[in-house]
Each structure stands twice: as C-alpha cells, then as structure tokens.
C-alpha positions, 0 to 999 in steps of 0.5 A: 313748223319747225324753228332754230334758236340759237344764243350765242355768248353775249347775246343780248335782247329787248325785254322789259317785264312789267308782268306783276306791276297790276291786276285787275278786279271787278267792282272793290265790295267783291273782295268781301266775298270769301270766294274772291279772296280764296281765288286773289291768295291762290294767284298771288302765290304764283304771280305776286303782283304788287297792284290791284286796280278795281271799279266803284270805290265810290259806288253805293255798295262801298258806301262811302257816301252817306246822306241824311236828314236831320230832325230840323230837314237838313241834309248831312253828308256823311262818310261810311268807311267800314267796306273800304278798311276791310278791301283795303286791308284785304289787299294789303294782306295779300301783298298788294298796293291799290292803283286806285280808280276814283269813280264810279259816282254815288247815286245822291251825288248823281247829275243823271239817273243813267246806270250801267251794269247789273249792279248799276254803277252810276256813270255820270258827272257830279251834281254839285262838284264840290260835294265831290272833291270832298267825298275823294279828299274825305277818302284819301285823309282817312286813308292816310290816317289808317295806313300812313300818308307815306304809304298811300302816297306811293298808290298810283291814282287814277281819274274815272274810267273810260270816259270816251265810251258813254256807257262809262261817262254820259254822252262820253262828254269830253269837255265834262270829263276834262273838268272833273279831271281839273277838279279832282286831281287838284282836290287829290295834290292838296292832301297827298302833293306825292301821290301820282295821279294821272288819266284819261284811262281812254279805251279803243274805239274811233276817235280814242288816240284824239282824247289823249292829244287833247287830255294833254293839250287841256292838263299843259294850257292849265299847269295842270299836274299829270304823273302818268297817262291810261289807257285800256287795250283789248284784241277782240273784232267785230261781236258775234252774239250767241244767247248769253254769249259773245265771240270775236276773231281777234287781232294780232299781237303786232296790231295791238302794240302797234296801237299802243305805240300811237299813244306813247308817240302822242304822249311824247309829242308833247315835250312837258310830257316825254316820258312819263309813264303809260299805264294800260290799266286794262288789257284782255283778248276780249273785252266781255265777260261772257266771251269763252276764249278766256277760259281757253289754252289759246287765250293763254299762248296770244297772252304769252306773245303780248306780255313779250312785248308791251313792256316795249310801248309801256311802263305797266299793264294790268290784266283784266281780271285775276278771278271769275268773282265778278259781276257786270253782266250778273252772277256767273252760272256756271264755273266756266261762263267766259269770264275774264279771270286768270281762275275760274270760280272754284279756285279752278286755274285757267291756262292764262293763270300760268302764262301770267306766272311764268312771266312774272318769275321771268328775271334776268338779262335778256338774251333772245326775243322774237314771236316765239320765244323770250329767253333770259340769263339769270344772275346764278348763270341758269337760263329761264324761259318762256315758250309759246305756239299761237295764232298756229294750226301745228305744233311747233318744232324748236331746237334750242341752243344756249352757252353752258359749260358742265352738266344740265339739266332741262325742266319744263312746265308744259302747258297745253290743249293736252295736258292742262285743260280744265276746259276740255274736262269740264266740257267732257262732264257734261258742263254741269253747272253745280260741282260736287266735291269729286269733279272739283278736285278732278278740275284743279288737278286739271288746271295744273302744268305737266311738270318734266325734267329731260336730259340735256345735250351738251357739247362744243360749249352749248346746251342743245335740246328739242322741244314740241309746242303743239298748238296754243301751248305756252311753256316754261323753260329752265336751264340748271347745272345739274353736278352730280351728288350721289349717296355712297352706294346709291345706284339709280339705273339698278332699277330705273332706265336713264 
C-alpha cells in the first residue's frame, strides 16, 4: 500500500489533543502497592497525564466507612481517612489531580448483598441516603482541609459508574440512579459550590444513548446542577471465551466516534446543556482484562487512529488502565495475561504505552490529518508527527513532504511487530509466568522504541522523505533544522560512510 502526504504552507487541519487529560486505574487501595506506583512513576515520565480516575473510593478496602458499637449498643459511624491520604498523596506526587469517581457503596451502607468482581465491590444503591451523602460530604471536607478547598475544588467529579449495566448499579435501575444523582450532587455543591460535577458515566449497550436523554431531561426538570456529562467507549464485538481468556473482532475507529458523536448531539440537543463538556472517563479496544489484544502492537496502531480523532467528539478521554496492577478478575498470573494496562507487570512497556507518548508530546498547529497520519507545526518552526499502519495486512509505503528551508534532519521512533515487541519475546521464552532477572531486563529492553536518524532530502522549498510502516506500527516523526557545527578538525566521514 502505498500513500502521498503532502503539506503545503498554510495548511491547516482539525486536531485537538486531549491525550494527557486522564488515565484510568482499577480499584484506589491498588496504589498501595509498590509495583503500581513503580508502573504509574514510569508512564508518567513519557505521558504526564494531569488526571487519574479509579474505582471503589468508598469500598471497604479504602475504609472510609467505619461502624461500631458502643458499650450502651449504639451504632456509631465513623470515618477512616488513613488510605485515602496516602492514594491521594500518591497521585499528587506523581503530578496528577483524581477525577474522582464516587462509589462503589461500603458494604454496612449496602440496600443489597450483590457484589461484583473478585474483590467484591458492592454495586447497589444506599440503604439509607443520608448516611450516604454524609459519607461523601465527610470525604470532600476532609480533603479540603488537607489539601485546600481550592485545590480539590479544581477535581472533576464524577457520580457512580455505569449505572446502566446491572453488574455496576442493581438491576441497572435508572430511576435509583437518577435519584442518588439528586441526592449526591447537591450533597457535593454544599461543600465544594466549584467543584465540577457530572454524570451518567453510561457504557454501550442497547439502550445506552436513551439514559443520557433522559439523565438530562431528569437534571433540567429539577434545576439540578450538571458540569459536564460521561460516558465509557469500548471497541470490542461479540466475546469469543477460551479458558480464562476473552477475543473479539473489533469495530473501527470510524464505528466508534461515531457513537460518540450521538451523545455529544443528544447533549447539545438540550440547549441548558450545549456545550458542556463530554468526558470519556473510559475507552479501550476491549472491555476484559484478560482479552490478549492489549498487550499487542495492534492494540497500539487502532489507538493511535482513536487518539486522532476524539478530541473531534469530546473535551477529554481517559484510557483504561495505565498499569497491569489490577484486579477485577483476580490476581494476574502471569506478566502478559491481556490486562488493560499501557505496561505490563514488571514495569515492562507495552506498545500502546508509546502510542500514548508520542500523543501526549503532540503540540502545535495541525497542519495534516487523516486515517494515517497527524502531523503538526511546532512553535520553534520543527514539524512533529505521528504515524500509524492498522487495521492493514501490508506495510505501508508513505512519501512525505513538508515546507522547510535549510538543512534537516528526520528522527524517528519506530515502533512495531519488529522491533518493539515484548509480547513476541516473551512468547518465544516459552511464556513462563515467573521472570528471573535475565529475561526481565531482555523484556523492558524489548519494550523500547527503535530510535533512528536519517538524512532529509530538501529541495524546491520542501523536506521530502520516505518512510515504511510495516503493519500495526505506530511512529513518531520529527522534522528539526539540523545547521552544521562542526569541531575544527572533526572529520566524521574519516571513518564513518554518510
């Protein structure tokens, strides 16, 4: 397959890069652990994202919920905020502000005994909603006091998570949530009146586009404040189940925003709400922690296509997950196992870590976009890029030229099947399940992009090169003057070839 780029002066395009806005974790008590914080310091320092979004803030193994009995049998409620500082703290540290997710219930505040996950999240409304709204008005007071009332203000708020599932909300009772909604966002504006708050935090599925119609038509008829609306945005078609394992074909990248699309014209149908912004607080190729496409170099390419264009449908998105640390399904056994994160478990970098980097470094004035390719001017006058071969059986030939005057110099980062893929590596050991030290250094070194620097061909007012993106590779380009400096006497070609 062959392509032509070609960018001429003044060329503009439509891209808008919210790639750092937020990542995603699984349950907050895994930041506890010093393999998760060892993974979230080694993604921050390529990605910085500027959010974290987790579940089970309020689930028992945070703590937050205390109960006990006084000698006379009363019941006294209690809060326990020793886990919460130190997640909160870890995040602040690594340069992130939570976009807080308030659920799951604690298990003494439950109306029901249904649980979900191994860790058994307790995914029902409130026995008494009082008790409730005093839990989450305890926990935004003491985090305000800790960290300043302006500081957590500025934390987007979030209300459950998909509630139209009934694994995540009883029965997926609509009518239940949209009252806890009433309750807890009018709990949360009389302690914080700026904190921004929104909802249904919705995932796909039939029926799914309805709840933000009527989550909206519910918040207008009541006055009820909405700063923002979720929802969640996965790819993956019909489950195939082999043993512990989940495959999909998987939809396209077109497919995708185009639901997204909906919800940002059901939102915008409502002219109290034109406008405000749609947060995907979740999206991923699959939605199962043990479907093997995320540890793939084709996970990485079809994430490259949808970082290009849902910047298009929404102010922010939020990949699940940036680390392998997690548990829904029970403890991984393995360091490759499918799990969702950007890096395996052994601080091993999965291609889409890299899809995901090179993104977030993306700044400047778009100049070219289409289903291969984003390309940008940045303010020193460099061009920057990403590149991208997916949903392909070929490589992918492209000529490239831009507007440059003087001498340049072309650096890549290569990511591909070829030559950053730990996976394959991993597979060709024999997939053990325990590492010793030899095979986990091989596995990070493997993990790492082919770094290159090739001459340019400039001429007529242009940069032209000619580059090969074999299938599911996803590469970073950069376009820098490259003047000559050379050292009095310094002769490179005495015993190197140009």
């Amino acid at each position: 397959m062959e392509k032509k780029i070609i960018v001429h002066p003044g060329d503009k395009a439509v891209f808008r890069n919210c790639t750092d806005m937020c990542v995603g974790t699984g349950r907050l008590d895994l930041a506890l652990h010093d393999e998760y914080q060892k993974e979230l310091r080694a993604v921050q320092k390529v990605c910085h994202f500027r959010h974290m979004r987790g579940h089970g803030l309020f689930s028992d193994q945070m703590g937050i919920y205390q109960e006990r009995k006084t000698p006379q049998g009363e019941t006294v409620v209690e809060y326990c905020f020793t886990y919460l500082d130190r997640v909160m703290d870890c995040y602040l540290e690594n340069g992130m502000k939570p976009f807080l997710e308030l659920g799951f219930m604690p298990e003494k505040l439950s109306s029901s005994d249904q649980v979900l996950f191994y860790w058994k999240a307790h995914t029902v409304p409130p026995r008494d909603m009082q008790a409730w709204c005093s839990l989450v008005q305890a926990t935004l007071r003491h985090l305000s006091k800790r960290y300043g009332k302006e500081e957590v203000e500025s934390w987007p708020c979030e209300i459950w998570n998909e509630p139209n599932l009934p694994g995540f909300w009883e029965h997926a009772d609509k009518d239940k949530y949209l009252e806890l909604y009433r309750a807890t966002v009018l709990a949360v504006k009389e302690v914080l009146p700026g904190m921004k708050v929104g909802g249904p935090a919705i995932c796909g599925g039939d029926g799914s586009q309805q709840w933000i119609t009527d989550f909206l038509a519910y918040c207008r008829d009541r006055a009820l404040p909405v700063d923002f609306v979720t929802r969640h945005a996965y790819m993956a078609q019909t489950p195939e189940y082999i043993g512990r394992y989940v495959y999909h074909a998987m939809g396209t990248v077109e497919g995708l925003i185009a639901e997204m699309q909906e919800s940002r014209n059901r939102i915008d149908s409502f002219p109290e709400y034109r406008g405000i912004p749609l947060y995907i607080t979740e999206f991923n190729t699959s939605y199962n922690p043990r479907c093997p496409i995320h540890d793939t170099n084709m996970n990485a390419a079809i994430c490259a296509g949808l970082l290009s264009r849902l910047g298009d449908v929404a102010e922010g998105y939020s990949y699940w997950t940036f680390g392998d640390v997690f548990e829904e399904t029970g403890i991984a056994p393995t360091p490759f196992h499918g799990g969702f994160g950007m890096m395996a478990n052994g601080e091993i970098p999965k291609p889409t870590l890299w899809a995901f980097s090179f993104f977030a470094g993306l700044r400047g004035d778009a100049v070219y976009k289409d289903e291969h390719a984003v390309l940008v001017k940045r303010p020193d006058g460099a061009y920057e890029g990403v590149l991208w071969n997916a949903y392909a059986q070929e490589a992918l030939e492209l000529d490239l030229a831009v507007p440059f005057v003087g001498s340049a110099v072309v650096l890549l980062d290569r990511v591909d099947e070829d030559c950053c893929n730990p996976l394959r590596a991993w597979h060709l050991m024999g997939e053990p399940a325990d590492l010793n030290p030899e095979q986990l250094s091989f596995l990070r070194a493997a993990g790492m992009p082919r770094q290159e620097a090739i001459a340019a061909d400039c001429f007529e007012g242009a940069v032209r090169v000619h580059l090969t993106l074999k299938e599911n590779a996803v590469m970073r380009l950069r376009i820098l003057p490259a003047e000559r400096h050379t050292d009095d006497g310094y002769n490179y070609s005495y015993y190197c070839k140009e």
